[in-house]
N, C-alpha and C positions, 0 to 999 in steps of 0.2 A: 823330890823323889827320884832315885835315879834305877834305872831298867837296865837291866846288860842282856843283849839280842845277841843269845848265843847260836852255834849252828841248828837248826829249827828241822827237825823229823816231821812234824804238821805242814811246813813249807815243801820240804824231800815230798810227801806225798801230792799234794797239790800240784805242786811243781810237773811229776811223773805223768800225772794224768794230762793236765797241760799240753803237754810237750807230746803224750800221744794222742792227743784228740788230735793234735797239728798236722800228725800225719796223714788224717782223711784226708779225703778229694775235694777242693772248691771250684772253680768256675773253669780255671784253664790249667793248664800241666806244670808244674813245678820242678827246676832244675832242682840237683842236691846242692848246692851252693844258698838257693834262698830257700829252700825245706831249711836248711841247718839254721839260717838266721830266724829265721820265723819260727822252729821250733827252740831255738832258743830262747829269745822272746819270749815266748809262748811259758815255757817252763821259768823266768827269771817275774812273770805276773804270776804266775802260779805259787812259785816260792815267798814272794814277797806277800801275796793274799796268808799265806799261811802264817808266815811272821806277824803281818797285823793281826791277824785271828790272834794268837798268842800273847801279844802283848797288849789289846784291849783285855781277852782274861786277864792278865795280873793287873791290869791297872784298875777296873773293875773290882778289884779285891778276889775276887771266885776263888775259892781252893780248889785245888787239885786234887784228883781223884785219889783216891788212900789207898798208892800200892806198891811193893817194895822195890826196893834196887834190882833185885831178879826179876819180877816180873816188866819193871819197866826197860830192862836193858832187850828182853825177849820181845817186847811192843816196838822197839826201835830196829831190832833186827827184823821183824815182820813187816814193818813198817818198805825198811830196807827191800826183803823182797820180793813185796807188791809192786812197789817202784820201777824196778828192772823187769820185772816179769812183763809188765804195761812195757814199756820201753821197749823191750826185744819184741813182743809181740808183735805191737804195732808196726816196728820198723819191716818187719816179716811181711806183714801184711800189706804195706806202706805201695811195691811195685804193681799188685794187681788195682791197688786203688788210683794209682795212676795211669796205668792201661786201660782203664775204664773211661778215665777221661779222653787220651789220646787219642782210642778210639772213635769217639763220637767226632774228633776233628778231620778223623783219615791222616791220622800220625802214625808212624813206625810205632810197634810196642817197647820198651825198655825190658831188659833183663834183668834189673837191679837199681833200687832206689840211692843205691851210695852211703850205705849205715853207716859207715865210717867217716865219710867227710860230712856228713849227716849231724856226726856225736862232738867230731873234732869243730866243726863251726856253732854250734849249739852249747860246747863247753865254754870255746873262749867268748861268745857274746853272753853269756851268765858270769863269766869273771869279771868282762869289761863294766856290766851292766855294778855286779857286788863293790868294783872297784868304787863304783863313782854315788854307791846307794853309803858306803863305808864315808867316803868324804865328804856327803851329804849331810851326816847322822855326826864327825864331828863338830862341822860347823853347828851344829844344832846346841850340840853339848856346849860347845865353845859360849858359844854367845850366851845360852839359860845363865851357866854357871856365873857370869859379871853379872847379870840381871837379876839372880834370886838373893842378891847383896841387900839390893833396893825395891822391888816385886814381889811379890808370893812368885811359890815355886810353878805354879801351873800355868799362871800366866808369862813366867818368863820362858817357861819350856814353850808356848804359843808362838811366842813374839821371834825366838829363835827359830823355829820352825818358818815363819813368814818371812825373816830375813834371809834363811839359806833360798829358798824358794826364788825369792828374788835376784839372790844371788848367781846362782844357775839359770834363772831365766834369762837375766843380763849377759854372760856370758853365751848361750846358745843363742841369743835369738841378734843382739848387739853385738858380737864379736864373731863366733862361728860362720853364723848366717850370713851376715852382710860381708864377711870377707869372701864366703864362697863363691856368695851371687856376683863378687865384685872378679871375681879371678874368671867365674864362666864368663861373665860381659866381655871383659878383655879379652881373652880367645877367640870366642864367637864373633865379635865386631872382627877382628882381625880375618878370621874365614871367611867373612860375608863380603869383605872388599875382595878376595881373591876371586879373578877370571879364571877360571876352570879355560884348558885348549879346546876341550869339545864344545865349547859354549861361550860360540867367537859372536861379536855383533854382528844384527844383522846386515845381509846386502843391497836390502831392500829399503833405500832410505825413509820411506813412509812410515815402517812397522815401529810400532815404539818400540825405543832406541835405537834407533836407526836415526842418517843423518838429517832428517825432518823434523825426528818426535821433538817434543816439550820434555823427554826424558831421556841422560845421559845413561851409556849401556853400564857404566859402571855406577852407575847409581841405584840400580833396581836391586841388589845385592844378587848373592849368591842366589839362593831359593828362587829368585824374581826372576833372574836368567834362565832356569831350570823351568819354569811356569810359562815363560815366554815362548822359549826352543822345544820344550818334547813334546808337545802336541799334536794332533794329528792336523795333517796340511789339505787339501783342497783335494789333491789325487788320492790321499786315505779314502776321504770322505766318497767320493765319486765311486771308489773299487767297493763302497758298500753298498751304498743308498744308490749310485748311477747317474746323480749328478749333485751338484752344491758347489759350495764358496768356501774362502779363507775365512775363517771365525776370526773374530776380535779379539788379540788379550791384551789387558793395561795390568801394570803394577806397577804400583809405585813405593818405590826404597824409602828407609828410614834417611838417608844421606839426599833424598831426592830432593826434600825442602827441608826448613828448620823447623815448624809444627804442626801439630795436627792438621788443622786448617788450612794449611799452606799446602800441604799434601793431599787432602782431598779436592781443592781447587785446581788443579796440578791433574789432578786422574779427571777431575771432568774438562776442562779444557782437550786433552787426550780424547776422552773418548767421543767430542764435538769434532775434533780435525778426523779423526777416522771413521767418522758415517756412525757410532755404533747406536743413536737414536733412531735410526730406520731399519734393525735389523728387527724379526723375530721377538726373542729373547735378550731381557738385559738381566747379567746376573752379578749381584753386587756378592764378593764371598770374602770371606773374613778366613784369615789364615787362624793357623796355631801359633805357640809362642814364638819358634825359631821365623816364621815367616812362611814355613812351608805349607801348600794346597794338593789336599790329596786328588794327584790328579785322573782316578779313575770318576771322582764327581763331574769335572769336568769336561771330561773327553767325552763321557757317554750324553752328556748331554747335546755336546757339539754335535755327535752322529746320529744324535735322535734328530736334532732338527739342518741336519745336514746342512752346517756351519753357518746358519744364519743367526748365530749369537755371538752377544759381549760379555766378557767378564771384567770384571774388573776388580780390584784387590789392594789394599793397602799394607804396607808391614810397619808395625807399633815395636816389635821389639827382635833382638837378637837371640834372646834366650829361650830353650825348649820350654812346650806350655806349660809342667808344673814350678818350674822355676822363675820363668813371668807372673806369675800371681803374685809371687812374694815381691814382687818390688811393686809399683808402681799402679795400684788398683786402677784410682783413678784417672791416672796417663792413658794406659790401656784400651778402659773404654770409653774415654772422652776421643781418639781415633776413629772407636768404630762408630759414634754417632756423630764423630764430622763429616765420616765419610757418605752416611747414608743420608745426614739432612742435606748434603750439596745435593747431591745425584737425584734423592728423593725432591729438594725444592726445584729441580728444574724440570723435571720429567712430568712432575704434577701440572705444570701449566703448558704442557705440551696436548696437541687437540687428541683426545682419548682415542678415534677413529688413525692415528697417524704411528704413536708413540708405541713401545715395544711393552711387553706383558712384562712385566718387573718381579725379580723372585731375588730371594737370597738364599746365602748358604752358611755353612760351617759344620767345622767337626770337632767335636771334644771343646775344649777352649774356646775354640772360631764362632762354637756353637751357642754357647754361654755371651760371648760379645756379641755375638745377630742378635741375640736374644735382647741385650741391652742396647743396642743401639736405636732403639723407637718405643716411644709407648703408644700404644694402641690408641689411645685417644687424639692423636696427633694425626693418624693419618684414617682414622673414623669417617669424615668425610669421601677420602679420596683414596681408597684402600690400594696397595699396590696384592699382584698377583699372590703371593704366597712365600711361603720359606721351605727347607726341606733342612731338619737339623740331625745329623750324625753323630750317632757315639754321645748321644747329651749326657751330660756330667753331672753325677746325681746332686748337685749345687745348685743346678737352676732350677729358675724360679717357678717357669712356666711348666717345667714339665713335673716337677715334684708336686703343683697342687693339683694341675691333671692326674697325675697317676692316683695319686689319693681321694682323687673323689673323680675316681672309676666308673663308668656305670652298673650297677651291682650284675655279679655273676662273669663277668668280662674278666680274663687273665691277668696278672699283675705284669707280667714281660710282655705282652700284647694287648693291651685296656682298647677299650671303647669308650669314646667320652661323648656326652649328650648326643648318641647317636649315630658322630658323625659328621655332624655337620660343616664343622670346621676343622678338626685335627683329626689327625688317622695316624696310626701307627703300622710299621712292616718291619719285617725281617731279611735276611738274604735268602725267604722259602718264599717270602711273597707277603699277603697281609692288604691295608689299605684297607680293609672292609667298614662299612656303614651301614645300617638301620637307616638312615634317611639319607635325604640326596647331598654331596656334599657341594660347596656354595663357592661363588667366583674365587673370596677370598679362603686360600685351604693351606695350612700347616701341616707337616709329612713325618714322623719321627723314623728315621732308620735305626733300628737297636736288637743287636745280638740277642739273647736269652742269658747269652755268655759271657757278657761284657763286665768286668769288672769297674770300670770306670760310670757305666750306668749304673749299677744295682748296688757302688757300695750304698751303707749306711749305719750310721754311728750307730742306730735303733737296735741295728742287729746284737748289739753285745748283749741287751738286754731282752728283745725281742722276736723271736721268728718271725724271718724276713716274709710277706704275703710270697715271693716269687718262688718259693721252696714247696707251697702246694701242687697237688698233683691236679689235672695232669702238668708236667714242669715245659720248658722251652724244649727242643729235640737237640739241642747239640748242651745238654745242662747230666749231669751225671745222676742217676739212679740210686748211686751210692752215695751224694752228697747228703749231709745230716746237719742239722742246725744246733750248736753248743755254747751256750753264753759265752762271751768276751774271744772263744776262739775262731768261733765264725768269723769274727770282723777283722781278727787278725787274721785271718785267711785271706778274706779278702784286701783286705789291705795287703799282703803278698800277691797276690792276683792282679796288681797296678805294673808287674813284670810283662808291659803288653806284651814285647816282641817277641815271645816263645809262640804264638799261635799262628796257623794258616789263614790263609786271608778267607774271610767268610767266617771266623770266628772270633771272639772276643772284643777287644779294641780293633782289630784289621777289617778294614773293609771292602770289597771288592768293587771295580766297576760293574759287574753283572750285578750286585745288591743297587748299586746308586741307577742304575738302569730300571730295573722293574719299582724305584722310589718314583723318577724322573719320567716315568712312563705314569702311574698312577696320578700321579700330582699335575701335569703340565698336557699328557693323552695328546703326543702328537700323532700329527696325521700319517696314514701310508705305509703303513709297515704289517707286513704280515708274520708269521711264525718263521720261515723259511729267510726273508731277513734278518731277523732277528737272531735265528742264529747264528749265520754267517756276522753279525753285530760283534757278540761277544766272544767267538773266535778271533774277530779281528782286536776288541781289546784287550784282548790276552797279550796280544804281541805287544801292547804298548805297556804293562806291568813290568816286562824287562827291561825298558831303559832306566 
């Protein structure tokens, strides 16, 4: 049986709507550049639903409704301008529903959502998309037609269908992909040996990489240099708090040894020559994928406890964190559970009365590998102090069965879990709350309202998202609406973190990792009138 997929009016309509639901509001503000691709997208699932719809009718047998060439050429032209009517409209409507967002970030308003680069990026990613649904739909043909020689015709139209599939998956995922990831690697390894001049080694031969450490200065890479040098130093610390010490930093480079192992052995020897089992706090933190540590987690921590902590830090890969997933899962986080079983088996048999409160960290990715680098039953016994996880990435494990088994009545962007007792959730407004007292061992979630990178979820195409109840997060839009398949394809445009103000979305602030770090850890000595003098002063450190 052969079908000919002529241009599809059922699709045109689908399509229209599509493509203007695209234009609502989702989590954070949308340039016209990815509105155009997204509502592209948006309208090329749209059209394609409609095509299916069309040709399960004929194939189904179904007749068609009994109605003449006039009247069905007036259904297509009506058809036609419902479509653009949706279209114009929305686009019309498309700037205020973005100022609605803006607003809630303390963004400039827009005077215009860009209908034209809007229509012109939205057309050619619906051509790209026909082009390659066209080549698709030959091979399909291709292949049935030798097969229904020797087959019936249904099952060779199957079997060609499973070949092209294959076909295109072999080519994106075995050629496309792996050439891409292989061209960022090269780049990225190449920037991560470059010495930046501002970020000469140090002159201090003790500080790792310095002419003491166990770590050469061009070994730590780029990012590791950057973690090491912008910190706040001794005289920061003092001009706030009024007195304290140089904080500890280790990182150690992917170039620093040859394996995992060899690189966490490498950060604890380091952090035994520099004292940093007698400081305070020891903070084991897991970068993202390039290597980079956001360093307002850091610093605010330093200045809470007025430099008497260690961090320590390993880098697993060159590549930014969505594009490290795709290579090497378990490379990845077999680093981050080297790094934390060395640190973790020494520190355990150190006399509890002596040793430093042990926490970790991470954000997004870094967040997901803490997460993996220990299983609960392992250090059950001998629990270290806590974790505080940033931006968790609606992937992990721990936080997606927390969220879902809520305590009933508790927020979905802000949940309570049994109480309290051991996890707590906050925002950059504040949060950490508990019904019971929370216990030595405490996990901390910092997470937006607004966060795309938290809240997506496959669910949503078919399901409203629980976080879409009212009342909603306060930096979350009013006017955002929940619409099968297009919702997620929002949010999945909403992974464009870097359009947001810090304190929104994926960006984090150090005053958010501050009142995390203050909840979680409650050090001593600080009153209000510090405190703000605190995050005026790490403001100044967001500029370097």
């Amino acid at each position: 049986m052969r079908t000919t997929v002529a241009f599809s009016f059922a699709g045109l309509l689908l399509g229209a709507i599509f493509f203007a639901l695209s234009l609502t509001p989702s989590l954070i503000p949308r340039s016209s550049l990815v509105q155009g691709i997204l509502s592209g997208v948006a309208f090329t699932i749209g059209y394609s639903l409609g095509v299916l719809f069309r040709w399960i009718w004929k194939y189904l047998g179904i007749p068609d409704p009994p109605i003449t060439n006039q009247q069905q050429l007036r259904l297509r032209i009506l058809v036609i301008l419902i479509g653009a009517s949706l279209i114009f409209g929305f686009l019309w409507q498309g700037t205020d529903w973005q100022n609605s967002v803006r607003s809630l970030m303390g963004m400039p308003s827009v005077t215009g959502v860009g209908p034209a680069t809007i229509g012109a990026v939205a057309f050619c990613v619906f051509l790209l998309f026909r082009m390659i649904g066209k080549g698709f739909r030959k091979i399909v043909l291709a292949v049935s037609a030798r097969l229904e020689e020797v087959i019936p015709e249904r099952v060779a139209m199957l079997t060609g269908l499973l070949i092209a599939l294959l076909i295109y998956w072999s080519v994106l995922s075995g050629v496309l992909l792996q050439a891409g990831l292989y061209t960022i690697s090269i780049i990225s390894e190449k920037l991560d040996l470059i010495i930046a001049e501002n970020l000469p080694p140090p002159e201090n031969p003790s500080e790792t990489g310095g002419a003491d450490s166990f770590l050469s200065w061009g070994s730590v890479g780029h990012e590791g240099r950057r973690f090491l040098t912008l910190g706040p130093t001794v005289e920061d610390i003092r001009e706030v708090a009024g007195e304290g010490i140089d904080p500890i930093r280790v990182y150690v480079g992917i170039h620093s040894a040859d394996t995992p192992q060899q690189r966490a052995l490498l950060a604890l020897e380091e952090l035994k020559r520099l004292g940093a089992f007698e400081r305070e706090i020891l903070l084991i933190a897991t970068p993202v994928g390039d290597g980079w540590i956001d360093p307002g987690a850091v610093n605010s921590l330093e200045f809470l406890y007025r430099g008497d902590v260690a961090t320590v830090a390993v880098q697993y890969s060159y590549l930014p964190g969505p594009s490290a997933l795709f290579t090497d899962n378990k490379y990845i986080r077999t680093s981050a559970r080297s790094l934390f079983k060395v640190i973790y088996d020494y520190w355990k048999e150190l006399p509890v009365s002596k040793r430093p409160r042990l926490y970790l960290y991470g954000l997004s990715l870094g967040a997901k590998l803490s997460e993996d680098a220990f299983e609960f039953y392992d250090i059950i016994d001998n629990p270290i102090d806590g974790a505080l996880w940033a931006g968790p990435p609606f992937s992990m494990k721990a936080w997606r069965v927390i969220t879902d088994n809520r305590d009933p009545g508790s927020l979905a962007w802000l949940p309570q879990f049994r109480g309290g007792k051991v996890v707590r959730f906050g925002n950059q407004y504040g949060g950490y709350l508990g019904q019971e007292p929370w216990g030595k061992f405490r996990i901390a979630f910092l997470q937006h309202a607004s966060d795309p990178i938290v809240f997506f979820d496959w669910r949503s195409a078919l399901r409203r998202p629980d976080w879409l109840e009212h009342p909603r997060g306060p930096d979350v839009s009013p006017d955002l609406r929940w619409f099968p398949v297009v919702t997620m394809l929002q949010l999945l445009a909403d992974f464009n973190v870097g359009v947001t103000p810090k304190d929104f979305g994926h960006r984090y602030s150090a005053e958010g990792y501050t009142l995390a770090w203050i909840a979680l850890t409650e050090p001593p000595g600080w009153n209000e009138t510090e405190l703000q003098n605190l995050r005026a002063k790490l403001k100044t450190f967001s500029k370097r």
